[in-house]
GUNUMAR-974033 format. One line per field, with one value per residue (C-alpha): residue number from 1; residue in three letters; y, z, x. Coordinates in nm, 2 decimals, padded with zeros to 4 digits. Layout:
# GUNUMAR-974033
nr	(NUM, ...)
rest	(ALA, ...)
py	(Y, ...)
pz	(Z, ...)
px	(X, ...)
# end
This chain:
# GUNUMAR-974033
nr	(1, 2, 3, 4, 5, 6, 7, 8, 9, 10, 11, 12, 13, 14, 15, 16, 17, 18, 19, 20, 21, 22, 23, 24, 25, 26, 27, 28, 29, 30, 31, 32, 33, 34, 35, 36, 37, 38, 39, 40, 41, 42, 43, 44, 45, 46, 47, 48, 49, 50, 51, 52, 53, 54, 55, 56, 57, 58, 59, 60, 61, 62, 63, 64, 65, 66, 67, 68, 69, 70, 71, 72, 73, 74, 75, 76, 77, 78, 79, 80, 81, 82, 83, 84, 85, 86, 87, 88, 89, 90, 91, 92, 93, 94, 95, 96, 97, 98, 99, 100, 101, 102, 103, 104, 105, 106, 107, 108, 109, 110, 111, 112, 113, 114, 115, 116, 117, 118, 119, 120, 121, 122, 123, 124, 125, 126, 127, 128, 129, 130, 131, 132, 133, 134, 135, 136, 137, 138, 139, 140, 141, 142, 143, 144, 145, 146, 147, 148, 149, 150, 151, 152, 153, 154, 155, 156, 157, 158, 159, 160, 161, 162, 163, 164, 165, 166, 167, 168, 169, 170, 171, 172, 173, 174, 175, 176, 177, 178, 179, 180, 181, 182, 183, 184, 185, 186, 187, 188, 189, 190, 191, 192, 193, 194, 195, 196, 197, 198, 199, 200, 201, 202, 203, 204, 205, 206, 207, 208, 209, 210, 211, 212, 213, 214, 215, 216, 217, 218, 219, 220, 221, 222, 223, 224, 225, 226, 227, 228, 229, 230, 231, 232, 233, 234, 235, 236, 237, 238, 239, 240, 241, 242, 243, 244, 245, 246, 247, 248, 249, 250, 251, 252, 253, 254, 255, 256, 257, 258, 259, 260, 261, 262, 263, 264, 265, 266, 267, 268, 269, 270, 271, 272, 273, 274, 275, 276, 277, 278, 279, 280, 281, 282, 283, 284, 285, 286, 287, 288, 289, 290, 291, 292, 293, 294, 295, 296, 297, 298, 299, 300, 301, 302, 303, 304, 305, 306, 307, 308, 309, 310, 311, 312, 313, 314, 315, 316, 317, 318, 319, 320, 321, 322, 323, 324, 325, 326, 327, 328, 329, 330, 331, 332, 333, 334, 335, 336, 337, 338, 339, 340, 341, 342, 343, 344, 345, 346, 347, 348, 349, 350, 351, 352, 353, 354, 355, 356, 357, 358, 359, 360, 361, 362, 363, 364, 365, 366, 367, 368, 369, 370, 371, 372, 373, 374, 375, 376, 377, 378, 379, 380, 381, 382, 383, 384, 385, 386, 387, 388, 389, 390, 391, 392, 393, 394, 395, 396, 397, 398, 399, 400, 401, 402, 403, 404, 405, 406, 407, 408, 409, 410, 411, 412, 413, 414, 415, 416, 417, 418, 419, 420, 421, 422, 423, 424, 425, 426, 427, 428, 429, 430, 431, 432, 433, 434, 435, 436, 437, 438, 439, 440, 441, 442, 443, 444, 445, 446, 447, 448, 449, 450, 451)
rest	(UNK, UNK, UNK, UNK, UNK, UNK, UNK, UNK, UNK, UNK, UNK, UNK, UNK, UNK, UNK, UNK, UNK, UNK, UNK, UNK, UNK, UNK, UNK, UNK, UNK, UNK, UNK, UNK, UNK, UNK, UNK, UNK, UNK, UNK, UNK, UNK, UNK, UNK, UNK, UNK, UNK, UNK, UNK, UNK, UNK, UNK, UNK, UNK, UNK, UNK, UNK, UNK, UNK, UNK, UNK, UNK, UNK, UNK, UNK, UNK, UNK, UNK, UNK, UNK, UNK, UNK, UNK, UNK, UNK, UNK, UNK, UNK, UNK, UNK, UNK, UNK, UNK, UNK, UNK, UNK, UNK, UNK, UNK, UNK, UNK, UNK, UNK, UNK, UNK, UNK, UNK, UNK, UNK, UNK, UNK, UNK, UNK, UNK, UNK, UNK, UNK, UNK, UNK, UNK, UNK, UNK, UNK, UNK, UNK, UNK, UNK, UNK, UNK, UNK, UNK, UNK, UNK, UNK, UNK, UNK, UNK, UNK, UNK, UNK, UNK, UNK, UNK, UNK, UNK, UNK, UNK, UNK, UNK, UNK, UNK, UNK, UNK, UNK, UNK, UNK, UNK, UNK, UNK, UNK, UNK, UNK, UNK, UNK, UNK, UNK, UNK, UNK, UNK, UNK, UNK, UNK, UNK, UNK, UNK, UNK, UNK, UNK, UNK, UNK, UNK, UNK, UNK, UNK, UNK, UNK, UNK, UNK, UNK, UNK, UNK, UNK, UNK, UNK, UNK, UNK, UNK, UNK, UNK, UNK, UNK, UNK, UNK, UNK, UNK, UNK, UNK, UNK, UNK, UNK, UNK, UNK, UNK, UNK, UNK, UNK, UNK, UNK, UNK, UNK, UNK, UNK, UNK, UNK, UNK, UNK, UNK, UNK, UNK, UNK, UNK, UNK, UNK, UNK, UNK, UNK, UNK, UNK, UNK, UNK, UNK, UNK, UNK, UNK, UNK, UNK, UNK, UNK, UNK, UNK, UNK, UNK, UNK, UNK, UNK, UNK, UNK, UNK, UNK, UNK, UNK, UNK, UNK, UNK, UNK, UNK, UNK, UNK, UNK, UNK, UNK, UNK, UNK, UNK, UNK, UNK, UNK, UNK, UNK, UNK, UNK, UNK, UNK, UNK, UNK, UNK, UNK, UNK, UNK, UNK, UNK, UNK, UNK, UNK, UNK, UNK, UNK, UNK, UNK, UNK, UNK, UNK, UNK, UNK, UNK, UNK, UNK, UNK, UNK, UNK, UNK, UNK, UNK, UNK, UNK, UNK, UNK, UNK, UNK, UNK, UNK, UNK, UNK, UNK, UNK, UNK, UNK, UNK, UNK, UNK, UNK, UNK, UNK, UNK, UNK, UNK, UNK, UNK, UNK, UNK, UNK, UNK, UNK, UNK, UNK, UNK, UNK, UNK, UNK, UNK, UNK, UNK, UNK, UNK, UNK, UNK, UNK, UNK, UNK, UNK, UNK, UNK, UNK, UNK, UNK, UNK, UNK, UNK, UNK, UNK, UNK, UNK, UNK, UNK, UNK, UNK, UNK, UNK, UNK, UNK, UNK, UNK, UNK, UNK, UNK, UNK, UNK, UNK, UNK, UNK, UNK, UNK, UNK, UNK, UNK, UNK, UNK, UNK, UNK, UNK, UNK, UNK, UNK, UNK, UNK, UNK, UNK, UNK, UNK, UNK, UNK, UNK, UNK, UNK, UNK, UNK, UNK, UNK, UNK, UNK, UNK, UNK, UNK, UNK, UNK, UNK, UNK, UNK, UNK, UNK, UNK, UNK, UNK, UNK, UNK, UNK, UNK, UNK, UNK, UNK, UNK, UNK, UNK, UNK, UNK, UNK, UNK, UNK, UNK, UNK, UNK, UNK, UNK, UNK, UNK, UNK, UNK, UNK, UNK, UNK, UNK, UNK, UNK, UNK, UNK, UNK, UNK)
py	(02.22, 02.01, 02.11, 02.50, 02.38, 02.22, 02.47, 02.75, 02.50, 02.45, 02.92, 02.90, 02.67, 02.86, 03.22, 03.02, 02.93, 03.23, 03.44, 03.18, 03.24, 03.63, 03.62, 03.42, 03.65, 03.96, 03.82, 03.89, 04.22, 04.38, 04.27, 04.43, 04.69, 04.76, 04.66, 04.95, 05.21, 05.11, 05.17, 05.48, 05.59, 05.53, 05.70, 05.99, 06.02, 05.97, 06.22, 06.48, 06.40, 06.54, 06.80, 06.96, 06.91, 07.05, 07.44, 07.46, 07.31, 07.56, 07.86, 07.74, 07.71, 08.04, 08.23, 08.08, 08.02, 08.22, 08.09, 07.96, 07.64, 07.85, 08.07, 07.78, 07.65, 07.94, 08.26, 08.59, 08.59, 08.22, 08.25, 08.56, 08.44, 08.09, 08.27, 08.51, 08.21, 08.03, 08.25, 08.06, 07.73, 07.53, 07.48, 07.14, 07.20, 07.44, 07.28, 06.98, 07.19, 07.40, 07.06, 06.92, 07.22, 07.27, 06.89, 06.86, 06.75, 07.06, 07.27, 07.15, 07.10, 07.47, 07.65, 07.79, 07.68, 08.03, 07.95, 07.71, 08.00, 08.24, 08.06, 08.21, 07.89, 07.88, 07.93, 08.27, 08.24, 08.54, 08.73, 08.91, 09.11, 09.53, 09.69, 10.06, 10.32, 10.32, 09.94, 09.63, 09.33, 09.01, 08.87, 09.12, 08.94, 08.80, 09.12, 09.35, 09.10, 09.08, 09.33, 09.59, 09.63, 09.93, 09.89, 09.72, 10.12, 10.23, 10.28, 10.48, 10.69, 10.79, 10.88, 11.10, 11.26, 11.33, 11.46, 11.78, 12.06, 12.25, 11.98, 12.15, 11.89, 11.48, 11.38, 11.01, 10.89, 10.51, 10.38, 10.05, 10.05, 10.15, 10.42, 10.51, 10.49, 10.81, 11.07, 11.47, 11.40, 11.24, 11.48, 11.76, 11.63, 11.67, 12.02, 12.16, 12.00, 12.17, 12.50, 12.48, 12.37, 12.48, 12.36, 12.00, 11.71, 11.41, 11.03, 10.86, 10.50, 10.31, 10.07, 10.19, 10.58, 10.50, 10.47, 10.67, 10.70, 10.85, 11.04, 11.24, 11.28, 11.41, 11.62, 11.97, 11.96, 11.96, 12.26, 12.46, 12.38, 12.14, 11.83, 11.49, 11.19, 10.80, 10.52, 10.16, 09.99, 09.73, 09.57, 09.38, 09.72, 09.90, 09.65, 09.55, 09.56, 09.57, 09.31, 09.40, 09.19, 08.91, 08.93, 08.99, 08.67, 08.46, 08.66, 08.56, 08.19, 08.20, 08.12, 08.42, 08.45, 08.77, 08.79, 08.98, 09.28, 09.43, 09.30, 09.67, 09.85, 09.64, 09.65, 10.06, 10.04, 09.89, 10.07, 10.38, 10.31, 10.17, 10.47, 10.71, 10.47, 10.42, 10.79, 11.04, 11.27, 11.32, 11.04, 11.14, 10.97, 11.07, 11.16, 11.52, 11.87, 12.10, 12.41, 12.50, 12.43, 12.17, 12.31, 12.34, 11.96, 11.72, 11.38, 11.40, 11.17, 11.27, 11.16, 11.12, 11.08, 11.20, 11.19, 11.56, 11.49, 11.40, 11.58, 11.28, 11.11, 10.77, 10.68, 10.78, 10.75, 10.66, 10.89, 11.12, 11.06, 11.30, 11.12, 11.15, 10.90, 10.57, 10.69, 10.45, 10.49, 10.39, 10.07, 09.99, 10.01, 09.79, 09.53, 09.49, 09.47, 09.22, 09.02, 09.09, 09.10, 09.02, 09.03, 08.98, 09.30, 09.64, 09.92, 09.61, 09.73, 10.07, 10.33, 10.09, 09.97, 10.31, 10.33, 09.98, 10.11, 10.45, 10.34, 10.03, 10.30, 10.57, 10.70, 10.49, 10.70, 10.68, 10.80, 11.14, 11.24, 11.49, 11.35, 11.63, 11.69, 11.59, 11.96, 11.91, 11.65, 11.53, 11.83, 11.64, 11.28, 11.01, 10.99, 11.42, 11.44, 11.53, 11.83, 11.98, 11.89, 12.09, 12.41, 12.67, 12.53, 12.83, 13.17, 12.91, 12.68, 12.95, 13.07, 12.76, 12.72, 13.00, 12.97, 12.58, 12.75, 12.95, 12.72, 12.50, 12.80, 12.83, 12.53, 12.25, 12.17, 11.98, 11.81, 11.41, 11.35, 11.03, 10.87, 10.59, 10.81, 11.08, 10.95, 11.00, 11.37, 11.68, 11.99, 12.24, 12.61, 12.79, 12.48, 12.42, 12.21, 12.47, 12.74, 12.48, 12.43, 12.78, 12.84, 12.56, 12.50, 12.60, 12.49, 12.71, 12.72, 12.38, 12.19, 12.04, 11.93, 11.56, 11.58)
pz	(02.70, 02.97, 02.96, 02.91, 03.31, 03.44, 03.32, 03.53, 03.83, 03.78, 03.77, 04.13, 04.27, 04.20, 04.31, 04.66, 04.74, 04.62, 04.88, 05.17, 05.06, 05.06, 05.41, 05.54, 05.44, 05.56, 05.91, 06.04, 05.82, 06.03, 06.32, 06.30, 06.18, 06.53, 06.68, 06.51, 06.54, 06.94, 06.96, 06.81, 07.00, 07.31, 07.19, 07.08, 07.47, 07.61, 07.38, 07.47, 07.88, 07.81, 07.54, 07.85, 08.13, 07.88, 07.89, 08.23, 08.34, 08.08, 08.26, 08.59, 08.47, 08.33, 08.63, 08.87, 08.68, 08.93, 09.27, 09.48, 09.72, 10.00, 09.77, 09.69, 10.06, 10.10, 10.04, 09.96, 09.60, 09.57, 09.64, 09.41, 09.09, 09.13, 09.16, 08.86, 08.60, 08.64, 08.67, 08.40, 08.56, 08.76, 09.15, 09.16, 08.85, 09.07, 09.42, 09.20, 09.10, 09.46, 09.60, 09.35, 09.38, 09.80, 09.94, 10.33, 10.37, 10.21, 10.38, 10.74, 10.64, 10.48, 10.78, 11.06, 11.40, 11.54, 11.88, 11.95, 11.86, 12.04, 12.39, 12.72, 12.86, 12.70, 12.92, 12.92, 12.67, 12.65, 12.30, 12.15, 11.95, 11.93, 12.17, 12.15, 12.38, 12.74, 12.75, 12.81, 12.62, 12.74, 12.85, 13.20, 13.23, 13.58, 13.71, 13.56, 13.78, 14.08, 14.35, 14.40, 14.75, 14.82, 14.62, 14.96, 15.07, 14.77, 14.91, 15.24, 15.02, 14.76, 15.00, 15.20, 14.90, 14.76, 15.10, 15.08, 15.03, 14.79, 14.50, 14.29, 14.03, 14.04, 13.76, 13.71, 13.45, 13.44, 13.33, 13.35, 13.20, 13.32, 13.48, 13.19, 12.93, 13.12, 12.90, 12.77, 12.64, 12.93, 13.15, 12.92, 12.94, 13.31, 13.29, 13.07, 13.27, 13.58, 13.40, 13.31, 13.66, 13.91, 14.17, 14.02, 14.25, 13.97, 14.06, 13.82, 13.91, 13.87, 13.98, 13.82, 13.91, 14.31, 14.33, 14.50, 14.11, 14.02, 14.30, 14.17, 13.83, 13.95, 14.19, 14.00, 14.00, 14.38, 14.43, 14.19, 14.45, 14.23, 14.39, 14.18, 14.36, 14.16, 14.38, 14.30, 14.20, 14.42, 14.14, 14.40, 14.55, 14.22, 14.09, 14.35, 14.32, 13.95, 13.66, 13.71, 13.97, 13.78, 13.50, 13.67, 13.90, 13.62, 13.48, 13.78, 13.77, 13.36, 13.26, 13.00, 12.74, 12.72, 12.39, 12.14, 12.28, 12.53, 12.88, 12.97, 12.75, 12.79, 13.23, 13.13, 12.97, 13.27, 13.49, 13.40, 13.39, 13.75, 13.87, 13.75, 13.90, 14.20, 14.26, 14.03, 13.81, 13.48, 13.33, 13.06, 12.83, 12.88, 12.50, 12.54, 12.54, 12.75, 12.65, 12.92, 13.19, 13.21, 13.50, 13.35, 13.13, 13.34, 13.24, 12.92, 12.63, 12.37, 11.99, 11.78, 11.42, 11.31, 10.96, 10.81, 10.64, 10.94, 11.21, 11.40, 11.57, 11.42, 11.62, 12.03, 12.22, 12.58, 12.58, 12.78, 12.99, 13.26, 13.47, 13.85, 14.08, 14.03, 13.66, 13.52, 13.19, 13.33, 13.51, 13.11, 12.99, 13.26, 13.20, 12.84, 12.90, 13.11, 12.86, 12.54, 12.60, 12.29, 12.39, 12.01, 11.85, 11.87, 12.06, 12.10, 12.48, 12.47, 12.19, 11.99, 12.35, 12.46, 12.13, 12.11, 12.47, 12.39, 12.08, 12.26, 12.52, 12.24, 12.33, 12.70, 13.01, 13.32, 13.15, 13.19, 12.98, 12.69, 12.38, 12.26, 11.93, 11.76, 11.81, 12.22, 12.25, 11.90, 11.67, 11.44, 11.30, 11.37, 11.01, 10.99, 11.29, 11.16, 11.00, 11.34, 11.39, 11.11, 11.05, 10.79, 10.42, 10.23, 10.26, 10.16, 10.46, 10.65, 10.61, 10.70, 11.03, 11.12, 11.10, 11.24, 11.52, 11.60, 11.50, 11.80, 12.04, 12.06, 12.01, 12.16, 12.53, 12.47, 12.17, 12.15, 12.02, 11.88, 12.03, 11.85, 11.54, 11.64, 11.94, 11.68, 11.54, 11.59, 11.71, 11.41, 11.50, 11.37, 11.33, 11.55, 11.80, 11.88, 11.99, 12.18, 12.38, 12.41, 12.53, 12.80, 12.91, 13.32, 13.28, 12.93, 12.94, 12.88, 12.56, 12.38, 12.06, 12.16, 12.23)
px	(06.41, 06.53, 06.91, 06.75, 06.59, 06.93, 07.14, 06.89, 06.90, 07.29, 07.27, 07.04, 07.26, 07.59, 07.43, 07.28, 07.61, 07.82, 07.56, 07.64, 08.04, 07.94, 07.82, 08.08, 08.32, 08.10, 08.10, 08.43, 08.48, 08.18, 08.28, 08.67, 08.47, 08.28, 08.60, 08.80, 08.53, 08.49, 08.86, 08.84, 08.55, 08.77, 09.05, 08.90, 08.76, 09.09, 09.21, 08.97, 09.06, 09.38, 09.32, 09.13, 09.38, 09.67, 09.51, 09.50, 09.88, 09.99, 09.85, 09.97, 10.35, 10.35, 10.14, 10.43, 10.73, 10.95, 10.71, 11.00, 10.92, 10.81, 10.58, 10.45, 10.35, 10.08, 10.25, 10.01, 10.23, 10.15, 09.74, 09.72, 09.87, 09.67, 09.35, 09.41, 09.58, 09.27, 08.97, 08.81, 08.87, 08.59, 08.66, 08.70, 09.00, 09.14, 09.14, 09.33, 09.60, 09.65, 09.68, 09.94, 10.14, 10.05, 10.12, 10.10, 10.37, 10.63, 10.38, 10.49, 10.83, 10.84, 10.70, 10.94, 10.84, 10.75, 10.60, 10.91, 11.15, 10.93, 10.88, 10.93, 11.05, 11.40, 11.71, 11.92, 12.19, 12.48, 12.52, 12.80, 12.59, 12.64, 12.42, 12.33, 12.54, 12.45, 12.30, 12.44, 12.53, 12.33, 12.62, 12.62, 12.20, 12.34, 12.44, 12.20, 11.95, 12.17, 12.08, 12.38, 12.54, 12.31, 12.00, 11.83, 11.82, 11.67, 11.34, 11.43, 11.71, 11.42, 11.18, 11.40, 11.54, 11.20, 11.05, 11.26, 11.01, 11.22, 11.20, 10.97, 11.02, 11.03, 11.33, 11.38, 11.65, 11.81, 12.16, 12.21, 12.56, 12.87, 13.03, 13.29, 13.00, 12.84, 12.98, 13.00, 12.60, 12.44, 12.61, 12.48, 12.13, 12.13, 12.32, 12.00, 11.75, 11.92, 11.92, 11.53, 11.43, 11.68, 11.43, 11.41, 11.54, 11.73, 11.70, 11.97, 11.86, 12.19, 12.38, 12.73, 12.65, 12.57, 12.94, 13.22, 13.29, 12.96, 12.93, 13.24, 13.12, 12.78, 12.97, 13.00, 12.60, 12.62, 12.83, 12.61, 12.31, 12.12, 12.00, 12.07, 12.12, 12.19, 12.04, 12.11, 11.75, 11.54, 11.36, 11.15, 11.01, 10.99, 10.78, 10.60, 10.18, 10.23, 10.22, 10.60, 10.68, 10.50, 10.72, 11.05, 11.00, 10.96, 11.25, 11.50, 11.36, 11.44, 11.06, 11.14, 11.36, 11.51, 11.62, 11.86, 11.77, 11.95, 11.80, 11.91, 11.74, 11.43, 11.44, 11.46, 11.15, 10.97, 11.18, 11.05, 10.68, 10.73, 10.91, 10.65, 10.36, 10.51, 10.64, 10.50, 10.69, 10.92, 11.12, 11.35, 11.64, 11.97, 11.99, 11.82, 11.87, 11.57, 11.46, 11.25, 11.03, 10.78, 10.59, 10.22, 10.23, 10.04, 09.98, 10.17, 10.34, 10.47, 10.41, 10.69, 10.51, 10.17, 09.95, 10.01, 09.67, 09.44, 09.66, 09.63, 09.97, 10.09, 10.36, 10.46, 10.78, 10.87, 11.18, 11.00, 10.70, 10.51, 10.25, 10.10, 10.13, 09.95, 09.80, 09.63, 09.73, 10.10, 09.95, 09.79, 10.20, 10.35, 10.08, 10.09, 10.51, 10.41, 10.19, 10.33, 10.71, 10.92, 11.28, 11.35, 11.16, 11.34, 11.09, 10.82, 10.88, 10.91, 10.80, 10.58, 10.42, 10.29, 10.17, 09.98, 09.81, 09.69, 09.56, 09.35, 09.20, 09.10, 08.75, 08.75, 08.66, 08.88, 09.20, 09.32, 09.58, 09.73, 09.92, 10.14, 10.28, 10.61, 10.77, 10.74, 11.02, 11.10, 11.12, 11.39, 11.31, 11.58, 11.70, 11.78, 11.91, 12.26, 12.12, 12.15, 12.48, 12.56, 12.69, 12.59, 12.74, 12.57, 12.30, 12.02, 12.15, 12.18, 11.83, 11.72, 11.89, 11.80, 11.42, 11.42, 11.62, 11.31, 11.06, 11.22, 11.32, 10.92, 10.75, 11.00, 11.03, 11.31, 11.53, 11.58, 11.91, 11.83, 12.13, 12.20, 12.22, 12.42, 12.65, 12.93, 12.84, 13.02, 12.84, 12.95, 13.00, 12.68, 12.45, 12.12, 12.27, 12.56, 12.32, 12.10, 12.41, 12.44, 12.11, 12.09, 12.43, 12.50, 12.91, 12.91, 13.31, 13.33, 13.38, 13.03, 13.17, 13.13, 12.76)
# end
């Protein structure tokens, strides 16, 4: 009985301390247990950071795999693909990523300096670059600018010219170039003009023409009765009272940059509008044939494009402009020459000016004035012009000539040659040009295939 009680002690004893052995042991297993699933915890977090990021840089790479560095810095390309890769992304994902790709500092380093390039304060430089016919290279700048030997009279010799009662008509045409550049075309334009208003009186403002020189290649008009006359320009009185002046000090004291463009070509384009403000009258290009008379156009520019669906004009030209004295439509032109000159931009000056103006005044009151359509002056665009160069190749083509030949016997005034363009056609027996010649030449037995 009593070793039955010891040996049940002895059992209690061994089970009490094989459950304080158990739970010693248990201790440090739960706790690497919580240790392990708190690791896991963590990484499965971490893991789930990135499996969300991953989508989105995936998009991003393939929307702008080809987006080159300056793309990149802002382009139009560059904003459009970000915004459709990652429709689906929240804003603050997305202004992350345009900021990775987009860093301040590329951004400044991409961007050209425009308003350094573009300043009016840097000095006159000369230029060997190819300048249309009849304009000067920007290496002549100082004597385009320098008053000629005669231009000092230009004021009293254009007043006394003009003041003849029988001048019917006021013609103004520039050349700043030289005398040997004056060739079979201009001297064609002014032989047409003289045929269509043998009562017109010509101003050729030019230094190289107002020459013994010019005198004798304008000569031949002379003895026919016509009345031309080339005057050396005073810039200083032409421009005077205008926004002109303004610009063409500033010019002289190089506060402007002239740019690529021809200073020439770009002193004709003001020329012209002061010329017509200051005197009244017709300016014309010496890249034209006339048809006949302007008398009865009043105020007048031409457009040079228009929208066949709305009949409305897109585009006008400066080539040829009619206008009354003082207009204030032509003050409008010289001041925005004067404000937004761009010696860098093709036409900035010139056609696309006029164009800029007209289109800022649409619907004002105070301007009186007629916008005619393309077939007055510029019934042939720049880029067919040779198709009236040319002669008849076949009875279709020969159809064809034949009714634009009519179409611009009635509605044209006169025909821009488009100089630039043409300068180095031949006019071909039987084409459009070669009974234009026909028509308005007053020395007919000389040659016109060099037009």
């Amino acid at each position: 009985m009593c070793e039955e009680k010891k040996h049940r002690s002895s059992d209690a004893e061994a089970h009490s301390l094989a459950v304080q052995r158990l739970k010693q042991c248990q201790r440090p297993l739960s706790t690497s247990i919580l240790v392990l699933c708190l690791f896991l915890s963590v990484g499965y977090n971490g893991f789930r950071i990135f499996y969300v990021k991953l989508p989105f840089l995936a998009d991003a790479q393939v929307g702008d795999s080809n987006k080159s560095p300056e793309n990149a810095a802002g382009g139009t390309q560059a904003k459009t693909k970000w915004s459709s890769s990652s429709a689906k992304l929240s804003s603050s994902s997305l202004l992350y990523a345009v900021k990775e790709e987009q860093p301040p500092v590329i951004r400044k380093i991409r961007l050209p300096p425009l308003k350094k390039l573009e300043s009016s304060d840097l000095p006159v430089k000369d230029s060997s670059l190819n300048t249309p016919r009849g304009v000067p290279k920007r290496g002549s700048v100082l004597k385009i600018l320098r008053p000629g030997n005669r231009s000092r009279w230009f004021s009293g010799r254009v007043k006394e010219f003009f003041g003849d009662s029988s001048c019917k008509f006021r013609f103004f045409m520039t050349w700043i170039s030289s005398l040997e550049s004056f060739g079979e075309r201009e001297f064609f334009t002014v032989e047409s003009m003289f045929k269509s208003h043998p009562n017109a009186c010509l101003v050729i403002v030019s230094n190289s023409l107002d020459s013994s020189g010019g005198t004798q290649l304008l000569n031949p008009f002379g003895e026919k009765g016509f009345r031309v006359i080339a005057v050396s320009p005073d810039f200083d009185y032409i421009f005077k009272n205008t926004m002109g002046e303004v610009w063409f000090n500033r010019l002289k004291k190089r506060k402007i940059n002239p740019g690529e463009i021809s200073l020439g070509q770009n002193l004709s384009n003001l020329l012209r509008l002061a010329l017509l403000y200051k005197f009244g009258g017709i300016y014309m290009d010496t890249d034209f044939v006339v048809l006949k008379s302007f008398s009865g156009l009043r105020n007048v520019i031409g457009a040079q494009t228009m929208d066949l669906a709305t009949g409305n004009w897109s585009r006008l030209n400066n080539a040829v402009m009619i206008f009354d004295e003082q207009h204030p439509l032509l003050l409008k032109f010289i001041e925005e020459f004067a404000l937004t000159f761009n010696g860098n931009k093709w036409g900035h000056n010139g056609p696309y000016l006029v164009s800029r103006v007209v289109s800022k005044i649409s619907g004002r009151t105070g301007f009186n004035f007629t916008v005619l359509p393309p077939p007055a002056f510029y019934p042939v665009d720049w880029s067919k012009i040779p198709s009236f160069f040319k002669g008849p190749r076949d009875k279709p083509h020969s159809k064809w000539l034949a009714g634009k030949l009519l179409h611009v016997r009635m509605q044209s005034f006169a025909v821009h040659l488009w100089n630039r363009h043409s300068n180095n056609l031949k006019v071909e027996k039987g084409s459009i040009m070669d009974h234009l010649v026909s028509d308005s030449c007053v020395f007919c037995n000389s040659s016109v295939s060099a037009l």
